[in-house]
N, C-alpha and C positions, 0 to 999 in steps of 0.2 A: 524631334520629339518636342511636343508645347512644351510649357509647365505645366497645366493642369495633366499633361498625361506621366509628365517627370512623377507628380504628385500621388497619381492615381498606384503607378509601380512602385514608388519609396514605402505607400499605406500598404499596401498588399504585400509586398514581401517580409515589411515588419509583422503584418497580420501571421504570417507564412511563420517566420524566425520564430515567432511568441508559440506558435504550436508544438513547432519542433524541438524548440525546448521544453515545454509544457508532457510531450508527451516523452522526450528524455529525463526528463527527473519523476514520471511517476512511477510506484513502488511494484514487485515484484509480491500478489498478495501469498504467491504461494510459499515466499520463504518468511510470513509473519509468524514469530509466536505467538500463541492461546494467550488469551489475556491473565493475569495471574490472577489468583482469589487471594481476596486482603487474609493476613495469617494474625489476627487478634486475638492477644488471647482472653481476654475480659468476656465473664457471662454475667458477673455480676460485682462491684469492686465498687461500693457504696450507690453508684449507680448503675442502672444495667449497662453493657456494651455496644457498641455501635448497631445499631438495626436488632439488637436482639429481642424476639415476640414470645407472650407465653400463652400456649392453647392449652386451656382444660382437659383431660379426657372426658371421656363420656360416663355418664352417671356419675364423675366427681361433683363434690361442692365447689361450685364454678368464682364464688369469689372467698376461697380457701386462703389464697395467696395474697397478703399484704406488707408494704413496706414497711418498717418499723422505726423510730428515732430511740428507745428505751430500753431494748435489749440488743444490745452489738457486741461484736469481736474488736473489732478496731473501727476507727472514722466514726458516721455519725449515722448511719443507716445499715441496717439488714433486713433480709429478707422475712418472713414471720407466713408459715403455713398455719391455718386451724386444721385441724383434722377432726371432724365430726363427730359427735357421740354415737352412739349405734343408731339405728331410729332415725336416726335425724334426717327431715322430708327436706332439704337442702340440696342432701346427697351424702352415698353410703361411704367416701372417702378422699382424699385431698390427696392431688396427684394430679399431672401434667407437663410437657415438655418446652423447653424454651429452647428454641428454632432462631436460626440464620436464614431467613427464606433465598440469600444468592448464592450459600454455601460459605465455606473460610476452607483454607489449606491448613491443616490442623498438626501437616507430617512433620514439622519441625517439634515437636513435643511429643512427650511418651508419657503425661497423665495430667487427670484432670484431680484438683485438689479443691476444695473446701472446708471452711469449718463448720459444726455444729455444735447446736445443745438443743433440750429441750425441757420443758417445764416438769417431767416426769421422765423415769428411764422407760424408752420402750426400743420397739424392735423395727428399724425401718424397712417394708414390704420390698423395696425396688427402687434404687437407685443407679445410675448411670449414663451412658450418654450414648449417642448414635439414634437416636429414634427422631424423627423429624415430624412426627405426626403425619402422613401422608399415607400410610400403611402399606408404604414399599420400602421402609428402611433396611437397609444392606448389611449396614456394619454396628450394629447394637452389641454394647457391651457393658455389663452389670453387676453391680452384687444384690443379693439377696440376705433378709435378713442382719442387716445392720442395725448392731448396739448403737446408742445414741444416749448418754448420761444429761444430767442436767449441769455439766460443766463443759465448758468449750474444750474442741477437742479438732483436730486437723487430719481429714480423711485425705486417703489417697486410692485413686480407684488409676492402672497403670493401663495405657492404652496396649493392646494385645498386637498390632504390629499396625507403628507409624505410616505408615509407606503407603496405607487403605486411607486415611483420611486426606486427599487432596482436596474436594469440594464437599465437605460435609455438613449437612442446614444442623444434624440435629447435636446440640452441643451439651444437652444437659438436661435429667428427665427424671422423673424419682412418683413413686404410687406407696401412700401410709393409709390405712385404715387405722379404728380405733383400736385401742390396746384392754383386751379381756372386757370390749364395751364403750369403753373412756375415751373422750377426745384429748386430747391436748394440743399446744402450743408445740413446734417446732420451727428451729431459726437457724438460719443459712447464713454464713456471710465469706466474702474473698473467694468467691466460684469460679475458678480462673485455670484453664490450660499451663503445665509448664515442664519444661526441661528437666529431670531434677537425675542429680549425681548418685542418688542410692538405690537405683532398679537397677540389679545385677542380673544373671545366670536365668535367664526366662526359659519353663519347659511348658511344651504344649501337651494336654492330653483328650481324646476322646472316647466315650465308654465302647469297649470293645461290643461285640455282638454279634450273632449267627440267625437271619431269616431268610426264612424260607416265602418264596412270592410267586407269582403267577407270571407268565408269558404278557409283558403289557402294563401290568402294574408300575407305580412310583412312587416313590415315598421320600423323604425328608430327614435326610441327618439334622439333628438338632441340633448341632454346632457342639461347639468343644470348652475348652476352660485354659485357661495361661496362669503359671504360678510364676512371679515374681519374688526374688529376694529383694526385698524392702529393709534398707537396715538389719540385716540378718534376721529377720521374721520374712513367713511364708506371708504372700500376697496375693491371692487368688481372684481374678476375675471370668466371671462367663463369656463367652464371646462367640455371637450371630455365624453363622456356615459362611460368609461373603469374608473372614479375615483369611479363611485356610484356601490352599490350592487343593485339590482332592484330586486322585487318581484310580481308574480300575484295570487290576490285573488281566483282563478279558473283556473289551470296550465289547466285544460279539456274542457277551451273556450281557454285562450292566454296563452303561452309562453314566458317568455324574458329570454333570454339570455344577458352574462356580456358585453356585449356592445351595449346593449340598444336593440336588434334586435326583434323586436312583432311577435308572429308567428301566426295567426287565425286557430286554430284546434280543436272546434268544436262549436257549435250554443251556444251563450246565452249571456249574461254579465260578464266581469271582469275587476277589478280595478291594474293597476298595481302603485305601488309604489318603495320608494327606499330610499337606506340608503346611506352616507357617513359615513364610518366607524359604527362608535355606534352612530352616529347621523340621527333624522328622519330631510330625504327632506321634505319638503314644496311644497306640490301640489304633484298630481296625474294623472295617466291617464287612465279616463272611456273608455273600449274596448267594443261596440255592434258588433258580428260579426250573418252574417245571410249567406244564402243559396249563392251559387257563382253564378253569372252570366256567362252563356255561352261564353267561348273564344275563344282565334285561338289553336290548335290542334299542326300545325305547322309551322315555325319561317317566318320571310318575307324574299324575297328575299335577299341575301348580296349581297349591294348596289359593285358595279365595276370602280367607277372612283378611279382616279390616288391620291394612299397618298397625290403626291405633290399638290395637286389643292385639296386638302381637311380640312376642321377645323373641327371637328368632337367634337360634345356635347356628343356623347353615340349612341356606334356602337362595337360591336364586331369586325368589320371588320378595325378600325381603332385605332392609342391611342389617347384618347382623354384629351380636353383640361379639366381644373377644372372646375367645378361646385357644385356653393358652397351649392347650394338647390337646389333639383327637387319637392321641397312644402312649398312658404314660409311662414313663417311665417302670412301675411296678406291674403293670400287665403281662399280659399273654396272649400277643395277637400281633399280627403282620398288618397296616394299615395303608392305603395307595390312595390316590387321587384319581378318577376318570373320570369322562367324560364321555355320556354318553347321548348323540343327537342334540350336541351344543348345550346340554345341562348336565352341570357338575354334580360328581357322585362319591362320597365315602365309599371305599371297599374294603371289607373284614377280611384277612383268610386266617385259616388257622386258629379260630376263634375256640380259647378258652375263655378270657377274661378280657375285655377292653376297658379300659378306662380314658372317659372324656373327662379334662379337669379347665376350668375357669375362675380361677384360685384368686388370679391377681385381679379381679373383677368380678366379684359373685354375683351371683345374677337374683333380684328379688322379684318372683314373682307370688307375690301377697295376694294381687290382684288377677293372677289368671285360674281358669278353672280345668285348663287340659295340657294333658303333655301329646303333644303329635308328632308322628313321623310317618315315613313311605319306606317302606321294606320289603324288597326281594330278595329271596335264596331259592338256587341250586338243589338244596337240601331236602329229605325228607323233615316234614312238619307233622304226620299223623304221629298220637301216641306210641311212646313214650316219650317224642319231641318233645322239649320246651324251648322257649327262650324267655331270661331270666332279665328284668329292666329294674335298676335300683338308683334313688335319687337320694344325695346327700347333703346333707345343710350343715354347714360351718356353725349359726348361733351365732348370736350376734359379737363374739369376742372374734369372726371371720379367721379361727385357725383350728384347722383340725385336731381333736384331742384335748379342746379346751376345756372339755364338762358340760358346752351346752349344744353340742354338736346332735342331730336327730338323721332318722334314715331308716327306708321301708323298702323293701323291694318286691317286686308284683312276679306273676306267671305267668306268660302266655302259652297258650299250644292251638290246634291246630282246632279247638270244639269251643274254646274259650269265648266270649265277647270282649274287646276285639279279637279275631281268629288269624291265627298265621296260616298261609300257603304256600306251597312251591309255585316257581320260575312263573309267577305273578307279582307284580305289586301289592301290596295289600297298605291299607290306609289304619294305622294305629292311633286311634283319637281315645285317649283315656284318661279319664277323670282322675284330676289330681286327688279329690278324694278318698280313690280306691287305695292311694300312700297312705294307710290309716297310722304310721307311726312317724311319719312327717310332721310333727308338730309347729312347724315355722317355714315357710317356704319366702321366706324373707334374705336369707344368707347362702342360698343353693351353690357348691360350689362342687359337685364331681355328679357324672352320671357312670352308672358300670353296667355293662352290658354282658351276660353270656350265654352259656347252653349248649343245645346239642350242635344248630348247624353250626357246618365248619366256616361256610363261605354267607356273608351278609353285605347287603347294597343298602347303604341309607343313606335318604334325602328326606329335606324339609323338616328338619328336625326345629320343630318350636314349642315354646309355650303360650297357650289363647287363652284370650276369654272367649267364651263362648254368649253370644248376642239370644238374649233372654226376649223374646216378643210379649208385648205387653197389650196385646189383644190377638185373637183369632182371627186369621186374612179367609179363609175357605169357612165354610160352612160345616158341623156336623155328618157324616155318614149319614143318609136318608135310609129308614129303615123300609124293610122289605118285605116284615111281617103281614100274612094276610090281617085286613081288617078286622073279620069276625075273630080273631082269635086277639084283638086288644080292644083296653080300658085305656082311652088316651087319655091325660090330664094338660098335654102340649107338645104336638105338635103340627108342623104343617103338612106330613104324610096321613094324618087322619081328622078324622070328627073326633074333637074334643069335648070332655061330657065339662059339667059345670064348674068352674073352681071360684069360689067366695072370695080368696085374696091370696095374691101371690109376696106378700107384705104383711102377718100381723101386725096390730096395732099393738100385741105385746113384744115383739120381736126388736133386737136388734139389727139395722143392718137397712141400706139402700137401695133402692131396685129402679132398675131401667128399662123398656121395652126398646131393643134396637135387632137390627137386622144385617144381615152379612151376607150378600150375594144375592137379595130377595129371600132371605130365609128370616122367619122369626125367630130372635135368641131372647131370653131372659138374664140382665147384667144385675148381679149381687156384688156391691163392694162396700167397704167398713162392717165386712160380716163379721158380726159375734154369734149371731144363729136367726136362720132367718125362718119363717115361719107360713106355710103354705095351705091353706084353710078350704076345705071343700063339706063345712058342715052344716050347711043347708039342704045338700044330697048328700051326705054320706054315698063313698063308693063300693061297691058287691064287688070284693075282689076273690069272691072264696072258690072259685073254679077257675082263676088264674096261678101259675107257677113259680112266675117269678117281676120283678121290680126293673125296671131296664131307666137309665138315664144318662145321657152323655152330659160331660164336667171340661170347662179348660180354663186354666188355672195359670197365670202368670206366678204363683210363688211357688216356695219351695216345698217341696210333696216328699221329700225323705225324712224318716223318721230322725226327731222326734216330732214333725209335720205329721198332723191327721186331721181327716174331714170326718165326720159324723153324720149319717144316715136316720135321723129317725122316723120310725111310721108308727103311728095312734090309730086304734078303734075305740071309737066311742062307745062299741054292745048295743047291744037289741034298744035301750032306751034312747040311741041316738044322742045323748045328753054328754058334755066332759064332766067326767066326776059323777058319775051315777051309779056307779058299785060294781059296773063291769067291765073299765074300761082294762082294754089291754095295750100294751107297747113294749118297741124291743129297739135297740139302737146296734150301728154297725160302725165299725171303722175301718176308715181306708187311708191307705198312703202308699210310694212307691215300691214296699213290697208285699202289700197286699194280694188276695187275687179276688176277685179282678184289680189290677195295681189301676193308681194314680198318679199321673204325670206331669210333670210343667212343660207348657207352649207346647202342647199336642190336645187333642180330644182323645177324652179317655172314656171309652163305651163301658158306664157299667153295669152288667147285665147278673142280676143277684138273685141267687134261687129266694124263692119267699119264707121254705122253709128253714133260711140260714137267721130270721127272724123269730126267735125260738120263740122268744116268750110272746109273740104276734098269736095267740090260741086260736084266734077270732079274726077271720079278717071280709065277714060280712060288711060292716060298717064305717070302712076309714073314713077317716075325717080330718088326720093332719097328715104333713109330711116335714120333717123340723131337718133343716143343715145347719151344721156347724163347726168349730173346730180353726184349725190353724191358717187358712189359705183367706188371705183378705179380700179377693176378689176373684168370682169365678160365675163363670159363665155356662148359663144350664140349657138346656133342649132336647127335644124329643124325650118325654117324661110321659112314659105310661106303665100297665102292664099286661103282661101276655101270658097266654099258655101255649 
């Protein structure tokens, strides 16, 4: 062997040796442990905690939340919320979750503690923790309705079972509106997870309850509550379906899964219960499921108005706002979730009363002018049916029973506008309006639904504005009237006789000659009354019967909105002010008849004897508009018999 080949095999077998070892010391990935989650407990401890983020909710006052140097617990800094007056275009209330976004292992502690005060005694809306803001949080648990003095004071909110929290982002979360209107000042300080020695003897309970459901249906235990001995004082917290294990007596009637979800699959009875940890809840829920009633096939229209001019309760086609129940708790109605042809559908049964509540979020629509939704039932709809829709407004103190709470509720049946039907969709678009005892639709927080049918399917439940057009796209209806039987004054269906001014010189009011489609229209806007003059010829309308003139009108045409009609005879002297003249004036608005309309053409066709005191209608010579509608749009102006 040379050297250079001695050389060649001493490199190569070290090459060899270095691998062999290389791949005898590498690791075995399958017996790695999970990386552990850091177990911090600091959410806030003069400064915030490691990575800790705070996201607004939605429609809070988004820069609610400020550090403070001037009101503290201890050290040199706390937290300081505003909580908005009522009104205030900011945002309706101060509230938001401060998130872990890689999660913490939280299971070594059993509660989260802070202190508070705030500048006035009020009542805090929602405080707690487990909500990560992502809108799949698992393990949310709360109190409501927390006292809060203007002296510092050390909350304890106990975590309802440690063993759930290994990777939890959402660590700490709280929703205050104003108090009877009022904003004020509250202040957070030492928000911090911990150990503590005085949670004793913890009992679980969930409200018992017996519903009846359909083959298919599923529905949603709302989770339960944990009472903690605190220092010998009761400690109650809410706590999310994801803390309890849940079980059913008869998996081959109902189903639950680990976050409460009921599934009806197949006929009979079952009892579903549930544990926290090794501990039995308190209270149960009786499941009768029976045969399905006939439903929709496929999904309702998706509704087409503009996201921007929309508030949407629950619609695939929009995001919507919270809603804290679609069955509250005080109701009388079995609620499910389906889906039908990949678009999700509330299902009613058993429909006495439903109540939909959005308490911790009221919804202010100031600004829309419809309530809509898509409704199918099973049910008979003709008379004596009704179904009964009721909206209610919290007032700006956002609590029920405060004094300034308002609320109407409407009728529909089966002859009504909007009209209900059987085992069709029907489109419910109605004028928020027609709530005539709504006085504020700024603090909406319950809608209630009920009636005769049993079984109800709703989607697309929103509130709109509805988009007002601010000129006419089509043209007038072309009249069809034989010739010889009109006196046109305008339009392009006939010979026009003479008209002197479509404009007095004494008149208020602007006029434009424009066209729409190749059609001649006459545009009136800054009307105060405008003035239309043919008395050079006086017109011989006295073997005609009636007045015909189409109007489109971008304003508002309900009363106390009215347009005025008037028609002048000048009398046999042809002269104004000559000792005979006669005139009669009419008013119209949306309940008129013939009515008047916004963003439509409104045909209005006026017997002439509804012109009472018109005696004479040999010699017209004016025709005066006027009244409430700033700008409207006129054509086809003759008369007929």
């Amino acid at each position: 062997m040379t050297a250079n080949s001695m050389i060649r095999f001493v490199a190569v077998a070290s090459v060899i040796a270095l691998l062999m070892g290389v791949a005898g010391c590498e690791r075995d990935e399958s017996t790695l442990e999970p990386a552990a989650y850091p177990t911090n407990a600091e959410v806030f401890l003069d400064e915030f905690g490691a990575g800790v983020q705070f996201h607004a909710f939605g429609d809070s006052k988004v820069d609610a939340l400020d550090i403070t140097t001037s009101v503290t617990y201890r050290g040199s800094k706390a937290m300081m919320f505003v909580v908005p007056n009522a009104g205030d275009p900011t945002g309706a209330y101060a509230g938001g979750a401060f998130t872990s976004p890689g999660g913490r292992d939280l299971s070594g502690y059993n509660a989260l503690t802070f202190w508070a005060k705030a500048s006035m005694p009020a009542t805090l809306n929602e405080v707690g923790f487990g909500n990560d803001n992502t809108g799949t949080s698992r393990f949310v648990a709360m109190k409501t309705n927390l006292a809060v003095s203007t002296t510092w004071k050390k909350y304890t909110l106990p975590i309802p079972l440690p063993a759930k929290l290994t990777r939890e982002g959402g660590l700490f979360f709280l929703a205050e509106g104003p108090e009877n209107g009022n904003g004020y000042e509250l202040y957070l300080d030492d928000v911090q997870f911990e150990q503590l020695g005085t949670l004793a003897y913890p009992k679980a309970f969930m409200t018992s309850s017996s519903i009846s459901v359909e083959l298919g249906d599923t529905f949603i235990i709302e989770g339960g509550a944990v009472t903690f001995n605190d220092s010998g004082a009761d400690n109650t917290i809410l706590a999310a379906p994801g803390y309890f294990s849940f079980a059913s007596s008869d998996p081959a009637v109902a189903t639950v899964d680990a976050d409460g979800v009921i599934t009806a699959v197949g006929l009979g009875s079952a009892t579903i219960s549930a544990m926290l940890g090794e501990m039995t809840v308190e209270g149960t829920v009786n499941v009768t499921v029976g045969e399905a009633a006939p439903g929709p096939t496929t999904p309702a229209p998706a509704p087409t108005f503009a996201a921007a001019n929309v508030v949407s309760l629950f619609s695939n086609a929009y995001t919507n706002v919270l809603v804290d129940k679609w069955s509250a708790d005080w109701d009388d109605v079995s609620v499910s979730d389906i889906v039908v042809d990949g678009d999700d559908v509330k299902k009613y049964s058993n429909l006495v009363f439903a109540g939909i509540e959005f308490t911790s979020q009221l919804v202010d629509a100031t600004e829309m002018t419809h309530l809509y939704m898509d409704l199918w039932t099973p049910d008979p709809t003709d008379a004596p049916a009704v179904l009964k829709i009721k909206l209610v407004d919290f007032g700006a103190d956002g609590a029920f029973g405060g004094g300034d709470d308002a609320e109407h509720e409407i009728t529909l049946t089966g002859a009504t506008t909007p009209a209900l039907a059987s085992n069709r969709w029907v489109r419910l678009d109605i004028p928020l309006a027609l709530f005539t005892g709504l006085q504020s639709k700024g603090h909406l927080a319950q809608m209630i639904i009920s009636g005769d049918p049993n079984t109800v399917f709703l989607d697309n439940i929103v509130f709109h504005r509805a988009e007002t057009a601010t000129a006419p796209v089509v043209p007038a209806p072309t009249p069809s009237l034989a010739a010889s039987d009109v006196i046109s004054l305008f339009s392009n269906a006939y010979d026009d006789v003479s008209v002197d001014t479509w404009s007095a010189v004494w008149d208020a009011a602007d006029i434009e000659d424009i066209t729409i489609e190749g059609d001649d229209v006459k545009k009136y806007t800054n009307v105060v009354f405008a003035g239309i003059e043919c008395t050079s010829q006086p017109v011989d309308a006295s073997n005609m019967t009636h007045f015909h003139v189409d109007l489109w009108t971008p304003d508002p045409t309900a009363a106390p909105a009215v347009l005025k009609i008037k028609l002048v005879d000048f009398g046999a002297d042809g002269a104004f002010g000559g000792g005979d003249d006669v005139e009669h004036e009419l008013s119209f608005n949306s309940s008129s008849s013939p009515a008047l309309k916004t963003g439509n053409w409104s045909s209005l066709d006026i017997p002439l004897s509804a012109f009472a005191g018109l005696v004479t209608r040999g010699h017209l010579a004016q025709l005066i508009l006027s009244g409430d509608p700033n700008t409207i749009y006129v054509d086809n102006v003759y008369f007929h018999k």
